[in-house]
C-alpha positions as CSV (number, residue, x, y, z in Angstrom):
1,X,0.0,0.0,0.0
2,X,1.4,3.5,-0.6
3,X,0.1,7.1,0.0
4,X,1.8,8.5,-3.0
5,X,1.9,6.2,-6.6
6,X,3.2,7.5,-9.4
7,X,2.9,5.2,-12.7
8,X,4.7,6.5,-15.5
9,X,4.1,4.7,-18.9
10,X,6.4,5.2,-22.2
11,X,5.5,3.7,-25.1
12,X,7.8,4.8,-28.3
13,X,8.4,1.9,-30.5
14,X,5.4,0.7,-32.2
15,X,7.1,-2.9,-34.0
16,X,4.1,-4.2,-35.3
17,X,3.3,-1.8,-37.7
18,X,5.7,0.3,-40.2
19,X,3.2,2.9,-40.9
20,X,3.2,4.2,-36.9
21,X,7.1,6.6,-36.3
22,X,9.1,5.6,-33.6
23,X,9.1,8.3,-30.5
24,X,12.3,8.6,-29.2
25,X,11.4,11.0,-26.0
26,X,9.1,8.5,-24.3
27,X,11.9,6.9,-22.5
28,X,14.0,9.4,-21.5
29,X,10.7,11.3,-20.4
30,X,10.1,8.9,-17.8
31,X,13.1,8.6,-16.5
32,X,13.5,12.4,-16.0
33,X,10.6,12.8,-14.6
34,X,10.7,9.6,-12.3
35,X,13.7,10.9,-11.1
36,X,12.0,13.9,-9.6
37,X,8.8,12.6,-8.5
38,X,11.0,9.6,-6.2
39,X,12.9,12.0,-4.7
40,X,12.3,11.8,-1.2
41,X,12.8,15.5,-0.5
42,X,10.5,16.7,-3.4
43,X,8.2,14.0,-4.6
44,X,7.9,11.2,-2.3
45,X,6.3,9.1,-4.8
46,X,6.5,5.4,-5.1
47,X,7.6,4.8,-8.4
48,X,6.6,2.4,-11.5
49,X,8.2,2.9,-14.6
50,X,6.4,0.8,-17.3
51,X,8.3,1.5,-20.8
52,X,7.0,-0.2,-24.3
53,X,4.9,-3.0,-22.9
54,X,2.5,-4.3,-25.0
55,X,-1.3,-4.3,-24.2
56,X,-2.3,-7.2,-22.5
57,X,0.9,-7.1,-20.0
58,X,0.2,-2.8,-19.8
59,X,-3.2,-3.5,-18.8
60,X,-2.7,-6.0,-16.1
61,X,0.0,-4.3,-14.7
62,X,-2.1,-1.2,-14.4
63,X,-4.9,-3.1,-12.5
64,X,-2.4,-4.1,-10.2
65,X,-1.0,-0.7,-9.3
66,X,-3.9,0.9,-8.7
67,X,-4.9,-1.6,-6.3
68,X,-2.1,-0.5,-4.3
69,X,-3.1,3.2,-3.0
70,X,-5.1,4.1,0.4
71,X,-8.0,6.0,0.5
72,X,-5.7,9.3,1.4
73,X,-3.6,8.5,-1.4
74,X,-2.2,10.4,-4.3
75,X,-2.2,8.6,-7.2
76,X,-0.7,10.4,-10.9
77,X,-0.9,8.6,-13.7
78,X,1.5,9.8,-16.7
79,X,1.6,8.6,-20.3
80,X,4.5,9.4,-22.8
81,X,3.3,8.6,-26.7
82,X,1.1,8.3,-29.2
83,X,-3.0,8.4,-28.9
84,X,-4.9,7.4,-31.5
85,X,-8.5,8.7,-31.9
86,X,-11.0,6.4,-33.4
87,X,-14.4,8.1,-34.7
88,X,-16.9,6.3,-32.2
89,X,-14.6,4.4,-30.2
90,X,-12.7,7.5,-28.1
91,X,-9.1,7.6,-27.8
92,X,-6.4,5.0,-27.1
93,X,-3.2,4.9,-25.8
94,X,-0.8,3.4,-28.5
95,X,1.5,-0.1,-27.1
96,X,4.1,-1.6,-28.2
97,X,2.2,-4.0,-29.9
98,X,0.0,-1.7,-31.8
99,X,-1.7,-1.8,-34.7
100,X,-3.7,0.4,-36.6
101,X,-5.4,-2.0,-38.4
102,X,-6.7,-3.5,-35.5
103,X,-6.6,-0.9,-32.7
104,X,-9.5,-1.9,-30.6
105,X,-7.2,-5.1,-29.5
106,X,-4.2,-4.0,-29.7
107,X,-3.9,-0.6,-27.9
108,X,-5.2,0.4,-24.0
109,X,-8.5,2.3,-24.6
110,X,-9.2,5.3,-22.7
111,X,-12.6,4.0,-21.3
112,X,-10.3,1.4,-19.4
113,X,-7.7,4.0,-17.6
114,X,-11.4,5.5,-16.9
115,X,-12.8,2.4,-15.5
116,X,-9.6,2.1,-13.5
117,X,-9.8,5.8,-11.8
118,X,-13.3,5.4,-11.2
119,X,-12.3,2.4,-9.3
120,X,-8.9,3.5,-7.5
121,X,-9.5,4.2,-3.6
122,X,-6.8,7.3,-3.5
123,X,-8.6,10.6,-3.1
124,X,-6.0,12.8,-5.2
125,X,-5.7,11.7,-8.8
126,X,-4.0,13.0,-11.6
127,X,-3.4,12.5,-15.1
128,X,-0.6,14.2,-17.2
129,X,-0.5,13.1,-20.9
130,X,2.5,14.1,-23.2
131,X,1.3,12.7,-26.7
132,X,0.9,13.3,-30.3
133,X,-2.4,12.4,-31.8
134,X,-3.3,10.6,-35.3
135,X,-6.7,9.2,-36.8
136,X,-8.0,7.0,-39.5
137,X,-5.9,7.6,-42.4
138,X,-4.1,10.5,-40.7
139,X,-7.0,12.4,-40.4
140,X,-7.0,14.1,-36.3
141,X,-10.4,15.8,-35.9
142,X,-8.9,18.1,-32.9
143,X,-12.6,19.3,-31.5
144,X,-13.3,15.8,-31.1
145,X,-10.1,15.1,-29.5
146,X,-10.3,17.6,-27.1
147,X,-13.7,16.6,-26.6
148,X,-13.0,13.1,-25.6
149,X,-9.9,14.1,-23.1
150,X,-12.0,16.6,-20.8
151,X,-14.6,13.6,-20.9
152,X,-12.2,11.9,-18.8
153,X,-12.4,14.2,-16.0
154,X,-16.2,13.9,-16.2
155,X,-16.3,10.2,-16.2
156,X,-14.3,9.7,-13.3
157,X,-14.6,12.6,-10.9
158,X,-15.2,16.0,-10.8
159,X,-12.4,16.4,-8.5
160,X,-9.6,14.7,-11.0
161,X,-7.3,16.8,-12.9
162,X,-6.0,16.2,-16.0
163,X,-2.8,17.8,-18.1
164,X,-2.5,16.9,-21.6
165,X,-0.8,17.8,-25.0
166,X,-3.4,20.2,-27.0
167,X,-4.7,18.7,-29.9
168,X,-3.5,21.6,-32.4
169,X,-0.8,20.8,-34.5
170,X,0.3,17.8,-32.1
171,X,2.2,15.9,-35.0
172,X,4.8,13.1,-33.5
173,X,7.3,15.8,-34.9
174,X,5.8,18.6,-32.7
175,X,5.7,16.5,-29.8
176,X,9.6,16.1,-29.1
177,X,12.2,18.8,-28.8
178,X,16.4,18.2,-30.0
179,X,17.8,19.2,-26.5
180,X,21.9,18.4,-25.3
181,X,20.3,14.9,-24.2
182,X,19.3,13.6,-27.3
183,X,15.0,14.0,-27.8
184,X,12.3,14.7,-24.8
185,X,8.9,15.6,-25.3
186,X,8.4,19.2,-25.0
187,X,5.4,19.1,-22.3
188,X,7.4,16.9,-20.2
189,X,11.0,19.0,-20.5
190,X,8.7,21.7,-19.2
191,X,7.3,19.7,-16.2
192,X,10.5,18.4,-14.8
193,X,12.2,21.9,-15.2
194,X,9.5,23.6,-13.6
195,X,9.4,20.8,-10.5
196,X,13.2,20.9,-10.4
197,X,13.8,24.4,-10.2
198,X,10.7,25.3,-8.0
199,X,9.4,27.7,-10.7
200,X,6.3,26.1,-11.2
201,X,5.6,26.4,-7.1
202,X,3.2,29.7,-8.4
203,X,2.0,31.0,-4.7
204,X,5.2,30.5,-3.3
205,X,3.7,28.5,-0.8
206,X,6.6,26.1,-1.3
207,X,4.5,22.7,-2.9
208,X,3.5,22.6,-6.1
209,X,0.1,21.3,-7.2
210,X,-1.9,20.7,-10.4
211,X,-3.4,24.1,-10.5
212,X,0.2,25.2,-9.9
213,X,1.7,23.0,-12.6
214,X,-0.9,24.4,-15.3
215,X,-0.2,27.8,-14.6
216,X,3.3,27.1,-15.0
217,X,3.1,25.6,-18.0
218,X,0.9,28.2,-19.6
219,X,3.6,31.0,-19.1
220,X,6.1,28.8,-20.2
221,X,4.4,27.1,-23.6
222,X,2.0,30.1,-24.4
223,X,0.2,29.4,-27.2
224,X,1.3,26.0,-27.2
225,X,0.0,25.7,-23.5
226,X,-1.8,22.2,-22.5
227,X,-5.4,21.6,-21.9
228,X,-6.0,21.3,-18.5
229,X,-9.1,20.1,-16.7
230,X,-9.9,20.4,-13.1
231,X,-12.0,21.5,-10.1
232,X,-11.2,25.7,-10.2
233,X,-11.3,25.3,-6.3
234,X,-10.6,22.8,-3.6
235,X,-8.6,19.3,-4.7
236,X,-5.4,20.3,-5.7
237,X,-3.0,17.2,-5.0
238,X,0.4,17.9,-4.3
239,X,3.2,16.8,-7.0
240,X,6.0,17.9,-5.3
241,X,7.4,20.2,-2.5
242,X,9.5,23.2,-3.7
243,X,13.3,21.6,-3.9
244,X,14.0,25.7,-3.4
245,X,11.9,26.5,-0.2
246,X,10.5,30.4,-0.5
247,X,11.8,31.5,3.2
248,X,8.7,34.1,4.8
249,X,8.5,37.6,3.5
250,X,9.0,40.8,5.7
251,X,9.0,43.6,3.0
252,X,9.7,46.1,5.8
253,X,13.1,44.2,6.2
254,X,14.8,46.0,3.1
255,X,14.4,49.1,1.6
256,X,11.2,49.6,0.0
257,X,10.0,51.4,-3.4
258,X,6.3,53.0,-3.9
259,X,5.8,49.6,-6.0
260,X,6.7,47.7,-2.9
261,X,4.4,49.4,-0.5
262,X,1.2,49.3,-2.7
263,X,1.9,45.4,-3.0
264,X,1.8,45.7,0.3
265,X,-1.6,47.3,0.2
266,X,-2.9,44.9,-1.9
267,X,-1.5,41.7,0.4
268,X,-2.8,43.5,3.6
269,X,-6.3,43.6,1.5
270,X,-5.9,40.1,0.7
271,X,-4.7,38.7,4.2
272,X,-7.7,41.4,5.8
273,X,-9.9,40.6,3.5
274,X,-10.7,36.8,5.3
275,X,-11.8,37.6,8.4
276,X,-13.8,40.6,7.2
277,X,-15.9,39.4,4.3
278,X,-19.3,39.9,6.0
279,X,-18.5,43.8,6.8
280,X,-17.8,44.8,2.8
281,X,-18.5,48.1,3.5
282,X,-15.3,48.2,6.3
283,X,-13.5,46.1,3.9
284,X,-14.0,48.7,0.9
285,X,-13.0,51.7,3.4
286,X,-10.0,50.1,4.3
287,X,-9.0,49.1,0.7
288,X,-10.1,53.1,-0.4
289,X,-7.7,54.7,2.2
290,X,-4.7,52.1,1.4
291,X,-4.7,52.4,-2.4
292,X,-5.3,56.2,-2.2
293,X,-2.8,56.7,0.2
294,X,-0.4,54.2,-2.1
295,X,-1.3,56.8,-5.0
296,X,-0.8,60.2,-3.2
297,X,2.7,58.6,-2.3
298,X,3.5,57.3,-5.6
299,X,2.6,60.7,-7.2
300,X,4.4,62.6,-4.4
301,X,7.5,60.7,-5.3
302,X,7.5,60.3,-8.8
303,X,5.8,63.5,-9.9
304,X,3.9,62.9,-13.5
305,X,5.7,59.0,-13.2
306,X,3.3,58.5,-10.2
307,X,0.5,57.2,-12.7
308,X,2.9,54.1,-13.4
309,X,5.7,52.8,-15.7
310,X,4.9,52.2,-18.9
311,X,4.9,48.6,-20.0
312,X,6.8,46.8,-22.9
313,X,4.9,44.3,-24.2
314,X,7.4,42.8,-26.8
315,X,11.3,42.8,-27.1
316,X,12.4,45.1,-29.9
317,X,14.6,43.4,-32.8
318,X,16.1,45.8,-35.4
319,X,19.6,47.1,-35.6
320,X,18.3,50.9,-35.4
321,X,18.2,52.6,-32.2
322,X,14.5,52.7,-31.3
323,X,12.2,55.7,-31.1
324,X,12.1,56.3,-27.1
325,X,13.1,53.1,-25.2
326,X,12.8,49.7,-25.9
327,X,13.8,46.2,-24.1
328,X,15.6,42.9,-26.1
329,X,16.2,40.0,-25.9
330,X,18.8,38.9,-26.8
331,X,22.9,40.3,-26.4
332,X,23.2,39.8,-30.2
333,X,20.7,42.5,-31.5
334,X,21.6,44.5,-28.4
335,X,24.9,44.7,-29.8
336,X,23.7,45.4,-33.4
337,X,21.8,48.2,-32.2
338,X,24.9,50.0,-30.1
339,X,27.4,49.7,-33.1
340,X,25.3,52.3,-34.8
341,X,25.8,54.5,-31.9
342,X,29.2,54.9,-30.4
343,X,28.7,53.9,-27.5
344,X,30.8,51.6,-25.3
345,X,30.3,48.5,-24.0
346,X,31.4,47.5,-20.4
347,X,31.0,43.7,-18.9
348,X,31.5,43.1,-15.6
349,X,30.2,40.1,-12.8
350,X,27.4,41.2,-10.8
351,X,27.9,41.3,-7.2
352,X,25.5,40.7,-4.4
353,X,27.5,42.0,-1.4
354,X,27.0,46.0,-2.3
355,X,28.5,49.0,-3.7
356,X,31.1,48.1,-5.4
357,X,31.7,50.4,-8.2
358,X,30.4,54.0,-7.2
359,X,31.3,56.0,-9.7
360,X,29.8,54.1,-12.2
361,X,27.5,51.1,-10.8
362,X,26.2,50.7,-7.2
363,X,24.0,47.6,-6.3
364,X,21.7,47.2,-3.8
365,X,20.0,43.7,-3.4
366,X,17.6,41.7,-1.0
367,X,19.4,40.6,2.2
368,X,17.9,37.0,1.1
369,X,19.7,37.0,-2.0
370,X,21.5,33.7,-2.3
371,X,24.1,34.7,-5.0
372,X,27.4,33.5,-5.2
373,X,30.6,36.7,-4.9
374,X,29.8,37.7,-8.3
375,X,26.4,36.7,-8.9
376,X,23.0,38.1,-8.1
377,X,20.7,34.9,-7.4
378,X,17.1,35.9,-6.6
379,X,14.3,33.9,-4.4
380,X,10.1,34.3,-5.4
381,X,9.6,38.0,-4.2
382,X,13.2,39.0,-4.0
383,X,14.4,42.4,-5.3
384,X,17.6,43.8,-6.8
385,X,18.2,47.6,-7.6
386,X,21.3,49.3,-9.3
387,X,21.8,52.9,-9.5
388,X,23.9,53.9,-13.0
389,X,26.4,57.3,-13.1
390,X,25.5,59.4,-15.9
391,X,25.5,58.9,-19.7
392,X,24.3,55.1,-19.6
393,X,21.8,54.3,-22.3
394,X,21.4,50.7,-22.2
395,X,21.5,47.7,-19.9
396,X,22.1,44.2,-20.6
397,X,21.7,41.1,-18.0
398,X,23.4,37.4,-18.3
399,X,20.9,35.0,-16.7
400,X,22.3,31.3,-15.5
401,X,21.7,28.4,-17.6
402,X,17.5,27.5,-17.4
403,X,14.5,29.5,-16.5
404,X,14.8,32.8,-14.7
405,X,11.5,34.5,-14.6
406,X,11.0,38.1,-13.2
407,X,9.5,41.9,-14.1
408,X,12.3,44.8,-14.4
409,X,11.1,48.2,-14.2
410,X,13.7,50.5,-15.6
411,X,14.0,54.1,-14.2
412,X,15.2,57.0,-16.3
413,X,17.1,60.3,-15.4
414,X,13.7,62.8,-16.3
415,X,11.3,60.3,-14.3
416,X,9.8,58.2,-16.9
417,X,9.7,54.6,-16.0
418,X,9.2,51.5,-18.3
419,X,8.8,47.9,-17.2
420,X,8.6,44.4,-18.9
421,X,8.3,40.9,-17.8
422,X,11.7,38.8,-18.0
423,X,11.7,35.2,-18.8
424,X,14.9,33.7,-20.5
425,X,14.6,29.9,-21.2
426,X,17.0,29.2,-24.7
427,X,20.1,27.7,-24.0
428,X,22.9,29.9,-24.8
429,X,20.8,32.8,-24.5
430,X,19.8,33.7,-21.1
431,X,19.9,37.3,-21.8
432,X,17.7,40.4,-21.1
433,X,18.5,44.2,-22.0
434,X,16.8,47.7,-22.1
435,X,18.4,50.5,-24.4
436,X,17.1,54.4,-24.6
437,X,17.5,57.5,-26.2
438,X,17.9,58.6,-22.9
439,X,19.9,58.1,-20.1
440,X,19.0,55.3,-17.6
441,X,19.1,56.4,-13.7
442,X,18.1,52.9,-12.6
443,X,16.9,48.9,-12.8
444,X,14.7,47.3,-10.2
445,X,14.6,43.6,-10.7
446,X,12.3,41.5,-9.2
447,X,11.6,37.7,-9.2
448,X,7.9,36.2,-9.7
449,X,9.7,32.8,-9.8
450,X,11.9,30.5,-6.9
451,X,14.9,31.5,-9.0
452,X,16.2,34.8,-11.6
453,X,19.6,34.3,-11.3
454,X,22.0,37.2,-13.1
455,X,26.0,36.7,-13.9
456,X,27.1,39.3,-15.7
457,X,26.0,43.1,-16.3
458,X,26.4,44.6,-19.5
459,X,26.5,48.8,-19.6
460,X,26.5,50.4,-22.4
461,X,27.9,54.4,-21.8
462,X,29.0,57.7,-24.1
463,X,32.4,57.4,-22.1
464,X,34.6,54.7,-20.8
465,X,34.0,54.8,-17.0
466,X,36.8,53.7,-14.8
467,X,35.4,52.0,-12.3
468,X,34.4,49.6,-15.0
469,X,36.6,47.5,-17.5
470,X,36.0,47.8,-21.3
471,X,35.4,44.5,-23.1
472,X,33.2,42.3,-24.5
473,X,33.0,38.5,-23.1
């Protein structure tokens, strides 16, 4: 008996018929995400890996394992592969012994994993499926599809949750990323990173559930985001604790910004806000006087900047110098951009104990801050802020390797503020940079993610600064 199951299934290589490609990720998908899930410090889960079994064995290992969870169990299922939708049949999970010919007896059918969850005694359940999808003749009707997968949810329970590959454009192509490993499936790469790294832990609240996970993934794949069905409230089993705990807040432990204190407006509204909720008309007077005394100050302090930075929405890519300010994304077109200008480029590490170059570049970070000498390594909430001497018209920042996800808000010398969300995620590219017609006074980064890590500051000035050594790395 266990209290947390996890049964990961793989199925890549179809032998029995030439017409169905071989997936390579399955495989390593399972492993990489085993690996995580039976961590004993992060998942906890009893793990069973079943990779390219045929039907018959899949299916009677399957009744076996979920006869093995309590009633206050957690049970997630996963599937790696391909799912075939037949018109009038449903969907089925593809086996090794596959055929298309003869798919009702040779693949799993979805009405039996459903038959099996209705069944299983563990109050948490969850299914995650990283698939492509193909039809009759290689016709995919994708309503259909999509139809049949949130049916799953209303078979079963209303309380199971359900992650799955979306149905657009989910060719066995699509489905698998080239990564330094060899192939994974995309939706999967995403899930281990984001269990890993604690980045999918979305309230900071230092587990990571389903509603969690979907969030996550959604920010991370965009348009290419997963369908997700679920209860909007209540069940939300755990898949993991953060491997990053968040340590407890005290935004009156650092120095503050009029950003910080109307988030702290908003959070006393939200922690008030419980106890009160039948006195909403005390709860609205309280709210009133904090967001108006949050705007006075802002306006006080920022004169005409007081009604808010102006946000970038997308990273400008052009080797011209843009109109008024922009943000890029990437150190190449930065580069292409300040060649037409003059200006001259300065690299140095970023370091997290303070002031360390006055005349040019003083830093100011979080007390939490966990970077190395060097480094600025940022925690969910954490801030960094650094202060730029004069003539500095554009910024760049080298992330660590994987996801750093944050918001900078870049200050500059006449008031004007601009901000933009900061998410790099390509290897070799973990960059982020801001360049103005203008100079820059300052850059306030903050994480919305367990980690932002920065290595290496890039200023771009008129002069050569000497506190700072010319040079491009």
């Amino acid at each position: 008996m266990s209290d947390r199951l996890a049964i990961l299934i793989g199925n890549g290589r179809f032998e029995n018929d030439p017409d169905l490609p071989v997936l390579f990720g399955p495989r390593h998908d399972v492993s990489s995400l085993g690996q995580i899930l039976r961590d004993p410090d992060i998942g906890n889960f009893t793990v069973f890996e079943l990779l390219d079994q045929d039907s018959e064995l899949l299916a009677s290992e399957l009744e076996r394992l979920f006869s093995l969870s309590d009633p206050d169990a957690t049970v997630l299922l996963y599937y790696g592969g391909f799912v075939f939708s037949k018109p009038g049949k449903g969907l089925f999970l593809l086996t090794a012994d596959t055929e298309l010919s003869a798919v009702d007896d040779t693949a799993l059918p979805v009405s039996f994993i459903k038959r099996l969850l209705r069944g299983c005694a563990a109050e948490h359940k969850a299914v995650i499926l990283d698939c492509c999808y193909g039809g009759p003749a290689g016709r995919v009707d994708e309503a259909d599809i999509e139809q049949d997968l949130r049916r799953i949810r209303t078979d079963v329970d209303p309380d199971l949750h359900l992650i799955a590959s979306a149905a657009v454009g989910q060719s066995p192509e699509a489905r698998e990323i080239t990564t330094d490993t060899g192939l994974e499936g995309r939706l999967t790469r995403c899930i281990v990173e984001g269990l890993s790294t604690g980045a999918a832990d979305r309230d900071g609240d230092n587990r990571t559930g389903v509603r969690d996970l979907n969030e996550y993934l959604g920010i991370r794949l965009g348009d290419d985001r997963p369908l997700w069905a679920g209860p909007l409230e209540g069940a939300d089993p755990e898949i993991v604790a953060n491997p990053n705990p968040i340590e407890g807040v005290d935004v009156d432990a650092f120095d503050t910004s009029v950003d910080d204190r109307q988030s702290r407006a908003r959070r006393f509204l939200l922690i008030v806000g419980g106890p009160v909720l039948r006195h909403r008309l005390l709860l609205s007077l309280v709210g009133l006087v904090l967001l108006s005394a949050a705007m006075v100050t802002g306006v006080m302090e920022r004169g005409e900047a007081g009604t808010g930075a102006t946000r970038l929405e997308q990273h400008y890519s052009g080797s011209d110098l843009p109109e008024f300010a922009a943000s890029v994304g990437e150190l190449e077109e930065m580069r292409a951009i300040i060649d037409r200008t003059g200006w001259i480029e300065h690299t140095e590490p970023l370091d997290g104990g303070g002031p360390r170059y006055p005349s040019a570049v003083t830093i100011r970070v979080d007390p939490r801050n966990r970077g190395a000498p060097g480094t600025i390594n940022l925690g969910l909430r954490q801030w960094a802020v650094i202060d730029f001497g004069e003539g500095i018209h554009a910024i760049g920042v080298a992330c660590g390797d994987g996801l750093n996800i944050g918001e900078a808000t870049v200050e500059m010398v006449d008031g004007r503020m601009y901000t933009f969300d900061v998410r790099t995620d390509r290897a070799g590219n973990e960059f982020f940079g801001f360049v103005a017609r203008d100079p820059i006074r300052r850059l306030r980064l903050t994480s919305t993610s367990p980690r932002l890590l920065a290595e290496r500051l890039y200023i771009y000035a008129e002069t050569e600064h000497a506190a700072v050594r010319p040079g491009r790395s």
